[in-house]
Structure formats: structure tokens, C-alpha cells
PDB file of N, H, CA, C and O in Angstrom:
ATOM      1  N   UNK A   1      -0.772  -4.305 -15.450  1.00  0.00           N
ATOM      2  CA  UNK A   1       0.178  -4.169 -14.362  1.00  0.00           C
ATOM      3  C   UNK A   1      -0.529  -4.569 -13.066  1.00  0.00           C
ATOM      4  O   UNK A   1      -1.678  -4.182 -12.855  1.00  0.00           O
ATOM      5  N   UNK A   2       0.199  -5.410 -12.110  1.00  0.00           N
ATOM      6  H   UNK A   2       1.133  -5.724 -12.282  1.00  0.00           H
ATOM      7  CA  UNK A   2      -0.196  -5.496 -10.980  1.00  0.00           C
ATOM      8  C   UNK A   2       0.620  -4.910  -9.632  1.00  0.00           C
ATOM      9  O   UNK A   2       1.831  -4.974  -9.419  1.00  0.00           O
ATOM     10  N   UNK A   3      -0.333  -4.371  -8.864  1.00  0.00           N
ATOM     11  H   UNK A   3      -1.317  -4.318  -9.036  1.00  0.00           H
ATOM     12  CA  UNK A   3       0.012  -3.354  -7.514  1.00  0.00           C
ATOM     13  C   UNK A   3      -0.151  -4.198  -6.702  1.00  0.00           C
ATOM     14  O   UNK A   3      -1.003  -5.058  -6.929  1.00  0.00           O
ATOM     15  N   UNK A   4       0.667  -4.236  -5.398  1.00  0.00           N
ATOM     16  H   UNK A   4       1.359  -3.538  -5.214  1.00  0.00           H
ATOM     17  CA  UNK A   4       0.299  -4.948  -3.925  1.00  0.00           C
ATOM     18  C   UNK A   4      -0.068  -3.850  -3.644  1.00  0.00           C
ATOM     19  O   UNK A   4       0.258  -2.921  -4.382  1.00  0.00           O
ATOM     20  N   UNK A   5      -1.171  -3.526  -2.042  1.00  0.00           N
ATOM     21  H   UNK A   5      -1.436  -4.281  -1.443  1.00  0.00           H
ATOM     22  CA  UNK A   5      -1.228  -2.103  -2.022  1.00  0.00           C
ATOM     23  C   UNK A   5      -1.275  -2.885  -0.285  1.00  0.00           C
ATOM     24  O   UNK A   5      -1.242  -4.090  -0.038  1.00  0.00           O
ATOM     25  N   UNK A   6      -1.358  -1.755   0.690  1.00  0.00           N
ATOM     26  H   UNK A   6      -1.385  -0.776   0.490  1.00  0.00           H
ATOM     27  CA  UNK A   6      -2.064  -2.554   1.957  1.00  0.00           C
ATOM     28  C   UNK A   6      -3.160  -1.928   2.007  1.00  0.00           C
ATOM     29  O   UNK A   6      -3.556  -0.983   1.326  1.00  0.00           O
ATOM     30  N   UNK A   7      -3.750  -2.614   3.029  1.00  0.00           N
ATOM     31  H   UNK A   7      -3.428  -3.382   3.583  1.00  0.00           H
ATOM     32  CA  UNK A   7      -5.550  -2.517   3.106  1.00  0.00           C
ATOM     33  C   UNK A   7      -5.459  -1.478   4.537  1.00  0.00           C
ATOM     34  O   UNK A   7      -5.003  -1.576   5.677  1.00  0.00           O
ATOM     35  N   UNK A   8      -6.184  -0.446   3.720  1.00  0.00           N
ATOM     36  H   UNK A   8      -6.555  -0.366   2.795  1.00  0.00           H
ATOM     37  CA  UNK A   8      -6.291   0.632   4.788  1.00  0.00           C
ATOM     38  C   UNK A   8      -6.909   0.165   6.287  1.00  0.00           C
ATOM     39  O   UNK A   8      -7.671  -0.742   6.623  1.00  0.00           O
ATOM     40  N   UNK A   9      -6.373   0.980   6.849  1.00  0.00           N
ATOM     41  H   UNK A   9      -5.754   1.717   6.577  1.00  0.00           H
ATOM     42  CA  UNK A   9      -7.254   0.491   8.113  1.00  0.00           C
ATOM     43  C   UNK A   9      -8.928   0.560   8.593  1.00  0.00           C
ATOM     44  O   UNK A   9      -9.335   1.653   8.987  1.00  0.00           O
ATOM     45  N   UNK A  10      -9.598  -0.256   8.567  1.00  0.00           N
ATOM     46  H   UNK A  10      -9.267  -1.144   8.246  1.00  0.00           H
ATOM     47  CA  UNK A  10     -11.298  -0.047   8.470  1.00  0.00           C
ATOM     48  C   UNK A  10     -12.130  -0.287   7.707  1.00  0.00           C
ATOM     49  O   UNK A  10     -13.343  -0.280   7.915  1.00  0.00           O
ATOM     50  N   UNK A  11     -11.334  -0.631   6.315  1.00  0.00           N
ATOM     51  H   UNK A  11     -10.349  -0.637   6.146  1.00  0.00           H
ATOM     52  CA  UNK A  11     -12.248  -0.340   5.074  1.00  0.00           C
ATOM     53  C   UNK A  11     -12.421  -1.917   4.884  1.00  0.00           C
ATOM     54  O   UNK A  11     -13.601  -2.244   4.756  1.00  0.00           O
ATOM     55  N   UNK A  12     -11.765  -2.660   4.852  1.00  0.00           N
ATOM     56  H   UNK A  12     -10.807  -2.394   4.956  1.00  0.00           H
ATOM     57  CA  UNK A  12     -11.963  -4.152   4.555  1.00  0.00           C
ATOM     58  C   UNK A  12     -12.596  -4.943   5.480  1.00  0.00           C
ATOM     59  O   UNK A  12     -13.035  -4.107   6.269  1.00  0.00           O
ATOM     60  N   UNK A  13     -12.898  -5.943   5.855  1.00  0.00           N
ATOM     61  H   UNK A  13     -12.541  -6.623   5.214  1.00  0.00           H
ATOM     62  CA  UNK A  13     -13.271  -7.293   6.313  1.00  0.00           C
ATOM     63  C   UNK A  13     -12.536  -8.290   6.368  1.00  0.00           C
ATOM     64  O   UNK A  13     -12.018  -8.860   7.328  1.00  0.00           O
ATOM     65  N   UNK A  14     -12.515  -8.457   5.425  1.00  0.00           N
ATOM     66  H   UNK A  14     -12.936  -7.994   4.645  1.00  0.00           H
ATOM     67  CA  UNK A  14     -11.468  -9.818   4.935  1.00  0.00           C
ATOM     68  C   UNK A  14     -11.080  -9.638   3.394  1.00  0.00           C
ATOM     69  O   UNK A  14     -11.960  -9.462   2.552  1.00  0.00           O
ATOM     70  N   UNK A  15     -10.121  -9.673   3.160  1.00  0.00           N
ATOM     71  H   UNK A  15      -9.406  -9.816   3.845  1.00  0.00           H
ATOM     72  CA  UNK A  15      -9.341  -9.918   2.108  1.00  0.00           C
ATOM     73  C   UNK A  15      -8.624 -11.463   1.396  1.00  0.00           C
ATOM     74  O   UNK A  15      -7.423 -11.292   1.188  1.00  0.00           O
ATOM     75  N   UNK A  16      -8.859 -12.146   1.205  1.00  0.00           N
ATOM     76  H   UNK A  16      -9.834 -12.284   1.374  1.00  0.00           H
ATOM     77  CA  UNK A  16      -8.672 -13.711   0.489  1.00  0.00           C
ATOM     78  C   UNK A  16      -8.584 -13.972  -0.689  1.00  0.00           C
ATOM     79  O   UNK A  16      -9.216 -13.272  -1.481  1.00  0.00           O
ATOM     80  N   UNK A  17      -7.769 -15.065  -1.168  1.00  0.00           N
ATOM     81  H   UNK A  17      -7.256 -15.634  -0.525  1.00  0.00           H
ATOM     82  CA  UNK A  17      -7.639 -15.090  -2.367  1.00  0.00           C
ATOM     83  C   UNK A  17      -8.445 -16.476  -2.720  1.00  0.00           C
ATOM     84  O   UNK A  17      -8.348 -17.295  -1.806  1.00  0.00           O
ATOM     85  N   UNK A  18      -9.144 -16.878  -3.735  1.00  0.00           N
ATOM     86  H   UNK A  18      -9.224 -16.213  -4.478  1.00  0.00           H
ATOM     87  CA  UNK A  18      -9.789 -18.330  -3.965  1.00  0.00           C
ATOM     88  C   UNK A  18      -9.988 -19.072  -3.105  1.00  0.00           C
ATOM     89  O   UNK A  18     -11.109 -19.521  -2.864  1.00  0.00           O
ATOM     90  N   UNK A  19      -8.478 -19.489  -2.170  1.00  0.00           N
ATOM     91  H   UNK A  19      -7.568 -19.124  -2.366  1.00  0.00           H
ATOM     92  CA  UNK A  19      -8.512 -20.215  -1.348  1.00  0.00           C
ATOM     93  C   UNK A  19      -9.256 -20.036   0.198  1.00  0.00           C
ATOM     94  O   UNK A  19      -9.610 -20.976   0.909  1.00  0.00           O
ATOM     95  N   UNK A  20      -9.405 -18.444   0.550  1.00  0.00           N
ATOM     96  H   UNK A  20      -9.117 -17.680  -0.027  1.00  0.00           H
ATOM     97  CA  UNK A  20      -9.626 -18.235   1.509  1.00  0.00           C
ATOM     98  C   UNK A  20      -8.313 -17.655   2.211  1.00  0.00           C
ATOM     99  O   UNK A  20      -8.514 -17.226   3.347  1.00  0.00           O
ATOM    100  N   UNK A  21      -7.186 -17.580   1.799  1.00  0.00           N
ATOM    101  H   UNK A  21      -7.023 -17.929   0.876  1.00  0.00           H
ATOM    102  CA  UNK A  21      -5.979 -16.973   2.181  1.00  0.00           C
ATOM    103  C   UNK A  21      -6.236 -15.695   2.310  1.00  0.00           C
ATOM    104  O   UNK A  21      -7.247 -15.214   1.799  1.00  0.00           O
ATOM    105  N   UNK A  22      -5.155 -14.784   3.176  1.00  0.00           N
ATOM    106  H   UNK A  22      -4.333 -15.176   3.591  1.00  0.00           H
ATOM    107  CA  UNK A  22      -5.136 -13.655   3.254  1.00  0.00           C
ATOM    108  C   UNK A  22      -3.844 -13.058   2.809  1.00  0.00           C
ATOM    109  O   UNK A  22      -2.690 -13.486   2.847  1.00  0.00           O
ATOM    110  N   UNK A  23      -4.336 -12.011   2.402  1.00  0.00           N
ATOM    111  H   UNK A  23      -5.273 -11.663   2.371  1.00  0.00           H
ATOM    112  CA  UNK A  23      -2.734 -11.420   1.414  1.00  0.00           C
ATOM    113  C   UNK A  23      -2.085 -10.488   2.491  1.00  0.00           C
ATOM    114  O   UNK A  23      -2.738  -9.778   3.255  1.00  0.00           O
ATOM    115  N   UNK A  24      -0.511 -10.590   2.455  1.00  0.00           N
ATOM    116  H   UNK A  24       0.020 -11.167   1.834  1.00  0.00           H
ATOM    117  CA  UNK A  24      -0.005 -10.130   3.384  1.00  0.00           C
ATOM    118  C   UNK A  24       1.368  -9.649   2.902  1.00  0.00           C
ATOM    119  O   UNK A  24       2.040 -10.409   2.205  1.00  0.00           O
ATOM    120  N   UNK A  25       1.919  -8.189   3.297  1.00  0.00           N
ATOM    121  H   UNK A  25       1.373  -7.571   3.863  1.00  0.00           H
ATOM    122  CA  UNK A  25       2.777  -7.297   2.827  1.00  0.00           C
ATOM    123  C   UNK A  25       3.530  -7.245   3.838  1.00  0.00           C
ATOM    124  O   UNK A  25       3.045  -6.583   4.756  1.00  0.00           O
ATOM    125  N   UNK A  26       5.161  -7.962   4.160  1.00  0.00           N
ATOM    126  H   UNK A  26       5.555  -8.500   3.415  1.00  0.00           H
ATOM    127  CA  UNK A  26       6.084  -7.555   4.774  1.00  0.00           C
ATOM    128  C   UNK A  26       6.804  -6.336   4.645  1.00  0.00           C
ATOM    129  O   UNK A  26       6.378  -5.794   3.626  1.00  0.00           O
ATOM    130  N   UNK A  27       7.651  -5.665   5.154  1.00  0.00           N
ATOM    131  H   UNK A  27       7.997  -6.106   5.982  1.00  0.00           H
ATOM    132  CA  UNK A  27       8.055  -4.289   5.818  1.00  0.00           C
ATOM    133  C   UNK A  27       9.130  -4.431   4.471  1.00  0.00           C
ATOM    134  O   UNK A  27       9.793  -3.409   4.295  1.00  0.00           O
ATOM    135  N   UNK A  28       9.357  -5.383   3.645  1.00  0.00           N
ATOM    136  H   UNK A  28       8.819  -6.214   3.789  1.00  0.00           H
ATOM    137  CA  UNK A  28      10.769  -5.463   2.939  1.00  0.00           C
ATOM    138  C   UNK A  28      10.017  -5.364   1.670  1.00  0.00           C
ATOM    139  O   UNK A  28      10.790  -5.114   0.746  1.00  0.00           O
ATOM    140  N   UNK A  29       8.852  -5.467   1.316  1.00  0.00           N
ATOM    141  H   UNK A  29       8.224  -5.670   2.067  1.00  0.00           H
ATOM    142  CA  UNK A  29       8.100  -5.215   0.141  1.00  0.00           C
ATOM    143  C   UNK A  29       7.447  -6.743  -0.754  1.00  0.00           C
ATOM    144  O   UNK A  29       6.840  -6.933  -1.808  1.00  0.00           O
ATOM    145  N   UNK A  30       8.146  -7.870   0.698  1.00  0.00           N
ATOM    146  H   UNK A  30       8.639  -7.716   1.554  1.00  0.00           H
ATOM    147  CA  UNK A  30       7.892  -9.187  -0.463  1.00  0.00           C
ATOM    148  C   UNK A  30       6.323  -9.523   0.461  1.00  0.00           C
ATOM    149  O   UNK A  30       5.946  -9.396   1.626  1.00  0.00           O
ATOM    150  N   UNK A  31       5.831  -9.931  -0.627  1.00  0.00           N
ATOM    151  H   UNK A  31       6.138 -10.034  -1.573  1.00  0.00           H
ATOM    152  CA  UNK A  31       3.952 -10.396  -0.608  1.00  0.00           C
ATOM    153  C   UNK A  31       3.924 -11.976  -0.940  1.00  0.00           C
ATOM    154  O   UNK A  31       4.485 -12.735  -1.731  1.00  0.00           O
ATOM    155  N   UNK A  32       2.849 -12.071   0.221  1.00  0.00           N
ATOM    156  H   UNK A  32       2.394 -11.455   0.863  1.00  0.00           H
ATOM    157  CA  UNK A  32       2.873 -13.680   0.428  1.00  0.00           C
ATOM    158  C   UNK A  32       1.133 -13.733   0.497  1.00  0.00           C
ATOM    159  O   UNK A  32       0.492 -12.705   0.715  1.00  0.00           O
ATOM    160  N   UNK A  33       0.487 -15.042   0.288  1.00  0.00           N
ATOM    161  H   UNK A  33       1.009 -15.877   0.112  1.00  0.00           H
ATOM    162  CA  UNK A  33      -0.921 -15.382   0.361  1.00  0.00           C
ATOM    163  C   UNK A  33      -1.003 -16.466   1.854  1.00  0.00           C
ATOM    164  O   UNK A  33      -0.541 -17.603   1.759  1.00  0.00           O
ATOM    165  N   UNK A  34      -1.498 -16.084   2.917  1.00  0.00           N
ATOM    166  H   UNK A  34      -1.873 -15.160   2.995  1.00  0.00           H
ATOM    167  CA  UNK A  34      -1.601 -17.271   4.008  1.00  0.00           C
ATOM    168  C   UNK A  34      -2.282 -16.822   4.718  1.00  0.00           C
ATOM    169  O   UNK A  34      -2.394 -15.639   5.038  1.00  0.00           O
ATOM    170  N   UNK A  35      -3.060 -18.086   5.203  1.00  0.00           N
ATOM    171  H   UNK A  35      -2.969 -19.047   4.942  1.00  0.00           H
ATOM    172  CA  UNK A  35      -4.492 -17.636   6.011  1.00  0.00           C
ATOM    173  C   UNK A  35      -3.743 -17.078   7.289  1.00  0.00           C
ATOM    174  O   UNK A  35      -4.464 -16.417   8.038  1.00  0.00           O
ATOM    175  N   UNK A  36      -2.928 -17.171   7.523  1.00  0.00           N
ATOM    176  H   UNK A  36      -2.342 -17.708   6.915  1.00  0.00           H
ATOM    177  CA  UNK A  36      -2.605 -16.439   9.235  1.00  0.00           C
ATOM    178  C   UNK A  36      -1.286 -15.476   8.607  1.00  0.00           C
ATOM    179  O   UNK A  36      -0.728 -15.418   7.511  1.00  0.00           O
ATOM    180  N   UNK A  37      -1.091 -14.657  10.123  1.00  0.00           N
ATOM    181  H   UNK A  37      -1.544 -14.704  11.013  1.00  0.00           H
ATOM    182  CA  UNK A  37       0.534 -13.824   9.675  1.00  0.00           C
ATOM    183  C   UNK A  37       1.403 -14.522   9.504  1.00  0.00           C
ATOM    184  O   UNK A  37       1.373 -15.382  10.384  1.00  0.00           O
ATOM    185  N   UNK A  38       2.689 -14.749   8.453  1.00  0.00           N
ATOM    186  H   UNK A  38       2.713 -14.050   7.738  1.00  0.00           H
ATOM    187  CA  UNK A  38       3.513 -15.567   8.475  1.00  0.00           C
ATOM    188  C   UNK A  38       4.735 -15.756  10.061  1.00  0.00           C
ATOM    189  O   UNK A  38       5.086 -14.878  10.850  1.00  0.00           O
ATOM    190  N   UNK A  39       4.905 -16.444  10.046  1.00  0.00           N
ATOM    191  H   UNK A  39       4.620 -17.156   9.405  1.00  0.00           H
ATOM    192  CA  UNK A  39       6.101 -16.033  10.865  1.00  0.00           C
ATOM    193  C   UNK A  39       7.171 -16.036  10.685  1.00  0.00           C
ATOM    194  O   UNK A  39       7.861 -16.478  11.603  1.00  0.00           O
ATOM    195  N   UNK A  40       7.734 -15.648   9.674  1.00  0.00           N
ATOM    196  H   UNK A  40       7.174 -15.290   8.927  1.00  0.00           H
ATOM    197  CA  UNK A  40       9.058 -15.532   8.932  1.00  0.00           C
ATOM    198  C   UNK A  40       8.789 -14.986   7.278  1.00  0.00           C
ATOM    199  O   UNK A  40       7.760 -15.225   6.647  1.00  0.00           O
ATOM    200  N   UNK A  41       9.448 -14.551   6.989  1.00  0.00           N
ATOM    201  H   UNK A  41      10.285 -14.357   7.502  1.00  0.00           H
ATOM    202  CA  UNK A  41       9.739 -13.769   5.472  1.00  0.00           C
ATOM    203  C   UNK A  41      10.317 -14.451   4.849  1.00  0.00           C
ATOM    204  O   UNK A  41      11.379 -14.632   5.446  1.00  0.00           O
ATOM    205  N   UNK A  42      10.304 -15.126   3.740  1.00  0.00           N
ATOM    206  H   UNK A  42       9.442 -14.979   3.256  1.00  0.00           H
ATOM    207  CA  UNK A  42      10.909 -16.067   2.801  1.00  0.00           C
ATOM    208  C   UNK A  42      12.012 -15.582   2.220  1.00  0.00           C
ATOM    209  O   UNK A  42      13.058 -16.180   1.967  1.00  0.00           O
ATOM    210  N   UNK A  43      11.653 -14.193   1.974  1.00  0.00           N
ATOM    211  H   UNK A  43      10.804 -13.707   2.179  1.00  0.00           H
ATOM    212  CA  UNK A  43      12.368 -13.763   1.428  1.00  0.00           C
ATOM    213  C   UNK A  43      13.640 -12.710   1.529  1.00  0.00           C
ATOM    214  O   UNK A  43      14.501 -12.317   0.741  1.00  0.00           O
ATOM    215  N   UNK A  44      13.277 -12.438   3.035  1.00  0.00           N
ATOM    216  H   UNK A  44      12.578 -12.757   3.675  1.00  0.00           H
ATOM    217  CA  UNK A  44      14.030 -11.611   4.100  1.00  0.00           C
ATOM    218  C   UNK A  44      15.719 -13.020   4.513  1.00  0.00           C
ATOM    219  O   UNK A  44      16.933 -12.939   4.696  1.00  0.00           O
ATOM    220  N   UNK A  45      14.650 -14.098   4.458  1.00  0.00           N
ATOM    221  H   UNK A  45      13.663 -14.164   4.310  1.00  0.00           H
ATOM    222  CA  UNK A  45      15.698 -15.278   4.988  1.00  0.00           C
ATOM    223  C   UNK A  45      16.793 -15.763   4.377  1.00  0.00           C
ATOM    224  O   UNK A  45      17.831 -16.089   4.952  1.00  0.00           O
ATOM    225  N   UNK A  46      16.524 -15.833   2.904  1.00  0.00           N
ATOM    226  H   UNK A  46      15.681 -15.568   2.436  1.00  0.00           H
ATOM    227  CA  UNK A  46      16.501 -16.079   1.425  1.00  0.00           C
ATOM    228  C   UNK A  46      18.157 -15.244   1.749  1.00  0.00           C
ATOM    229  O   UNK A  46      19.216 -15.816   1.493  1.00  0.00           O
ATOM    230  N   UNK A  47      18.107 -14.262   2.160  1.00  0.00           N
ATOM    231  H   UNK A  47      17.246 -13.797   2.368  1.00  0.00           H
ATOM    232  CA  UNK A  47      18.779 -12.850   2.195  1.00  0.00           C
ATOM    233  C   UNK A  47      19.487 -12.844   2.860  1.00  0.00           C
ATOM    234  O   UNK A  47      20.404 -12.041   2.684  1.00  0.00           O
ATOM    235  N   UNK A  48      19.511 -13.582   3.846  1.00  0.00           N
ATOM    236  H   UNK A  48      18.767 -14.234   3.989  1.00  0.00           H
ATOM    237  CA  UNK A  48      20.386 -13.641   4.949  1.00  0.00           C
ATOM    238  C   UNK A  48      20.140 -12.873   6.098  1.00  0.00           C
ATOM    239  O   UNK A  48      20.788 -12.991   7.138  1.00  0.00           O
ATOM    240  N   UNK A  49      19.030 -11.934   5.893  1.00  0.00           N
ATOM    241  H   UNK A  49      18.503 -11.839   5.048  1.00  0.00           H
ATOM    242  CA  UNK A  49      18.620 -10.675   6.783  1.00  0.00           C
ATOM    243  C   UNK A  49      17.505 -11.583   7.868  1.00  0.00           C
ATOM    244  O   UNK A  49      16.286 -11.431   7.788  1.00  0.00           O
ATOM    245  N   UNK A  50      18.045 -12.358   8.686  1.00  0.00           N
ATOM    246  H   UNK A  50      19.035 -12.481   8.751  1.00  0.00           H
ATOM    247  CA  UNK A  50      17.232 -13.003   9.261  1.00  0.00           C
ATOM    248  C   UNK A  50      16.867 -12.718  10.445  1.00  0.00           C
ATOM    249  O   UNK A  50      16.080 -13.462  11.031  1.00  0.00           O
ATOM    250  N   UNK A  51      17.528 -11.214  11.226  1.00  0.00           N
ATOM    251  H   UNK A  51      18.167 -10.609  10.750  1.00  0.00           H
ATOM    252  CA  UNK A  51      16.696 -10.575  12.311  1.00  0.00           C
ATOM    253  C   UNK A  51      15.093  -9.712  11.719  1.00  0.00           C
ATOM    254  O   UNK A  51      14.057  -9.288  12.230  1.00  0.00           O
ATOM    255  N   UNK A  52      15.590  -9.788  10.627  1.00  0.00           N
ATOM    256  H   UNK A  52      16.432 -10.133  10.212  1.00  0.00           H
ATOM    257  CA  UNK A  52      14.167  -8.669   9.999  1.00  0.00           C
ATOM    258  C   UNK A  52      12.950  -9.690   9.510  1.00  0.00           C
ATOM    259  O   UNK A  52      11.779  -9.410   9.253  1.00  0.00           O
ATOM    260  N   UNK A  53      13.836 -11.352   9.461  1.00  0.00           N
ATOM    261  H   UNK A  53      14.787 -11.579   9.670  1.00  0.00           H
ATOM    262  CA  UNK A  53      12.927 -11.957   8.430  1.00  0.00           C
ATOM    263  C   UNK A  53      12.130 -12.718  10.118  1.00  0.00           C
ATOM    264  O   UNK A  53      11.678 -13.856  10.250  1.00  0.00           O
ATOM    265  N   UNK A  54      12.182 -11.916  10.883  1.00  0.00           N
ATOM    266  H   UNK A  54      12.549 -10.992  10.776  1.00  0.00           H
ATOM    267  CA  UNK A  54      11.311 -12.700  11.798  1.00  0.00           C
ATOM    268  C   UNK A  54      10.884 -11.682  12.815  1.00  0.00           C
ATOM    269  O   UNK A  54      10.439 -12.145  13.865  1.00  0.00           O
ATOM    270  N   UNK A  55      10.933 -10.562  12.709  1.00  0.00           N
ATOM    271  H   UNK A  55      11.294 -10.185  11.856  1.00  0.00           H
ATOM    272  CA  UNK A  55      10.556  -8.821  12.988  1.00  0.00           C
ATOM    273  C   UNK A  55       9.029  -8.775  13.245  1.00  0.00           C
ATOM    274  O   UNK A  55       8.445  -7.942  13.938  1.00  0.00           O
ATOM    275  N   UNK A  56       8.410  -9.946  12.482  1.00  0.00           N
ATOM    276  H   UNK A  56       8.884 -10.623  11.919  1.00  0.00           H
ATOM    277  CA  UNK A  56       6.598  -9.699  12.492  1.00  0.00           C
ATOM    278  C   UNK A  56       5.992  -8.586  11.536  1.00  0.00           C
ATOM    279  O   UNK A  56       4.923  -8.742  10.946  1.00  0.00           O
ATOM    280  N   UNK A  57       6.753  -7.487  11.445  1.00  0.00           N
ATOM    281  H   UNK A  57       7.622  -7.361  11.924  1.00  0.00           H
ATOM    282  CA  UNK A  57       6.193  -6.480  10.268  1.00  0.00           C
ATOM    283  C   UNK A  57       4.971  -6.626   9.246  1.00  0.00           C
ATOM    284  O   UNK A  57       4.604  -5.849   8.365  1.00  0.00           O
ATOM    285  N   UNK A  58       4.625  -7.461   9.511  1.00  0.00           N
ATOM    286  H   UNK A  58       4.924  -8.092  10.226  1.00  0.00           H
ATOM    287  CA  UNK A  58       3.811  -8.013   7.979  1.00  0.00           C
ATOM    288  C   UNK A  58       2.214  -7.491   8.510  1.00  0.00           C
ATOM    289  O   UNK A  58       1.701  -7.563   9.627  1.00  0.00           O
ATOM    290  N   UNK A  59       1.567  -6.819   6.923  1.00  0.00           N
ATOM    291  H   UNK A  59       1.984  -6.760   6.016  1.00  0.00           H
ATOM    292  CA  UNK A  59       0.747  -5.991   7.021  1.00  0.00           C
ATOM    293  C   UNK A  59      -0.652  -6.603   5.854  1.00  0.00           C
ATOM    294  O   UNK A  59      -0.513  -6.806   4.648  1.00  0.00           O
ATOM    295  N   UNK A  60      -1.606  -6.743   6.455  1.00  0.00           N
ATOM    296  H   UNK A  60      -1.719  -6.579   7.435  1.00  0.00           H
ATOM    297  CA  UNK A  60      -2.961  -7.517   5.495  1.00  0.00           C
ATOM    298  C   UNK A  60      -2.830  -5.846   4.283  1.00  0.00           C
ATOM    299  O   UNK A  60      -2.736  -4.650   4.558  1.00  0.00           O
ATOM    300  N   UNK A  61      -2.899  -6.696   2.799  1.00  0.00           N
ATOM    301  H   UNK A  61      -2.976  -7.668   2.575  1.00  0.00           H
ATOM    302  CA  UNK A  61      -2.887  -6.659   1.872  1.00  0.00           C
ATOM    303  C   UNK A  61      -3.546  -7.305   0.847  1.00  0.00           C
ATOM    304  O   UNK A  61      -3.887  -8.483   0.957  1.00  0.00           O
ATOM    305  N   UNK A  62      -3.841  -6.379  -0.537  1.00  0.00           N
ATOM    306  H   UNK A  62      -3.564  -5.423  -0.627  1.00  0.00           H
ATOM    307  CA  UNK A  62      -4.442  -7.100  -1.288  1.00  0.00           C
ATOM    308  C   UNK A  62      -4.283  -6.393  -2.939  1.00  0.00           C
ATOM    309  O   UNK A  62      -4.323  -5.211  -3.279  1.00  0.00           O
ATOM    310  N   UNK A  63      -4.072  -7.775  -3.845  1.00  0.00           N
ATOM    311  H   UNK A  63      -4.040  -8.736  -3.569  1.00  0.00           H
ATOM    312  CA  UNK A  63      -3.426  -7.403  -5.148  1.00  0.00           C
ATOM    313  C   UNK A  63      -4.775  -6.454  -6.026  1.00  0.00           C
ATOM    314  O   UNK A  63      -5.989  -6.651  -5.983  1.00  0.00           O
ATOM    315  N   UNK A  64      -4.065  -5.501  -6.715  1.00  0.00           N
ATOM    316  H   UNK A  64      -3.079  -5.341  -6.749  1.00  0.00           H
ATOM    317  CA  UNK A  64      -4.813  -5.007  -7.502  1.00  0.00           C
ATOM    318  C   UNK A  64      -4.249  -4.861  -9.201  1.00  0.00           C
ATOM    319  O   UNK A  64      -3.252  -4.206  -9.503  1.00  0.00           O
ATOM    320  N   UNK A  65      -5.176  -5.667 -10.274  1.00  0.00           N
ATOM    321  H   UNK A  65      -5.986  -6.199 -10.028  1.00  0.00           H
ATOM    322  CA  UNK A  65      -4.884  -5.470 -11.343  1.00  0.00           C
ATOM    323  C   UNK A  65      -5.022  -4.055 -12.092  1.00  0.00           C
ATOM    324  O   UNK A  65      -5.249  -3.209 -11.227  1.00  0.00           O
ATOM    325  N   UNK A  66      -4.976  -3.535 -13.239  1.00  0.00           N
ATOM    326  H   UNK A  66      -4.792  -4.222 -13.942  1.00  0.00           H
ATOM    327  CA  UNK A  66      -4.775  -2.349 -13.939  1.00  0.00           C
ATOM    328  C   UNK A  66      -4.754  -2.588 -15.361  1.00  0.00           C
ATOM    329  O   UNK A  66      -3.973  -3.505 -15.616  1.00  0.00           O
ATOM    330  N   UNK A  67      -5.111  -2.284 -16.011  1.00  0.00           N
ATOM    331  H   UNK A  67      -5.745  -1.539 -15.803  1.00  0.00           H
ATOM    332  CA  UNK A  67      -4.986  -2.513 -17.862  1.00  0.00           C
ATOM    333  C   UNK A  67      -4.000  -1.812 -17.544  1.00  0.00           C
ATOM    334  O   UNK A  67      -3.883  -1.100 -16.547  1.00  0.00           O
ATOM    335  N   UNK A  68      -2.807  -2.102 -18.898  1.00  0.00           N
ATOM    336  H   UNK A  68      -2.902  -2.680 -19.708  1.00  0.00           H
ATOM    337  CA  UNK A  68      -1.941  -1.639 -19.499  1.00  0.00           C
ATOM    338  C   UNK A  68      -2.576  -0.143 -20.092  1.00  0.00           C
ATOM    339  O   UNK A  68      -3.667  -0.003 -20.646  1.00  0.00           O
ATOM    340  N   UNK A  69      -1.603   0.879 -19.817  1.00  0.00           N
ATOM    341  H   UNK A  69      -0.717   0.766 -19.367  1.00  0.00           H
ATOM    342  CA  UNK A  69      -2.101   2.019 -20.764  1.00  0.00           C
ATOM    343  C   UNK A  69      -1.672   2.122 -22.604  1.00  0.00           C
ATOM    344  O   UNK A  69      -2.102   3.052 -23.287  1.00  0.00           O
TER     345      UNK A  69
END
């Protein structure tokens, strides 16, 4: 199973994926990989919710895997 979680405040540095991207958690729960804050929600837009999909909300994050129990 995989978790988005956000990255507490203090404890990280940098968070990146292969590329050097940074993982990032909007206020609506959808997770995106980009070296800067997005400026729009793909998926907020997607939605039609397009005062929220440009709100800024978005919070540095980073995926965490889990074995299956």
C-alpha cells in the first residue's frame, strides 16, 4: 500500500523524487511531483472547482510505501 503523508515541519530538507522533483499535497487530497509549487490543481480544475484549483494550498510531501499485511 502506498500513503501520501505531508512532511512535517523541520524534519526534512528536501524531499525529491529521481528526478529531483518535489512531492506536493494539495488541500483536496490530489498529489503531484514538481520541482516548484504548482500553480493550479489538475485536478481541482478537472472538477470544475476552479476557485480552489488556484487557492495555493499545496503542501511539500512525500510518498511512503508499506508491505501488504
Amino acid at each position: 500500500m502506498i500513503t501520501v503523508k505531508p512532511v512535517p515541519a523541520g524534519t526534512f530538507t528536501a524531499v525529491n523524487d529521481g528526478n529531483g522533483n518535489t512531492g506536493w499535497l494539495h488541500n483536496c487530497g490530489a498529489f503531484t511531483w514538481s520541482p516548484t509549487q504548482p500553480h493550479r490543481c489538475g485536478v481541482c480544475w478537472s472538477a470544475m472547482r476552479n476557485r480552489q484549483a488556484f487557492n495555493g494550498q499545496w503542501h511539500k510531501a512525500y510518498l511512503n510505501k508499506e508491505a501488504a499485511a
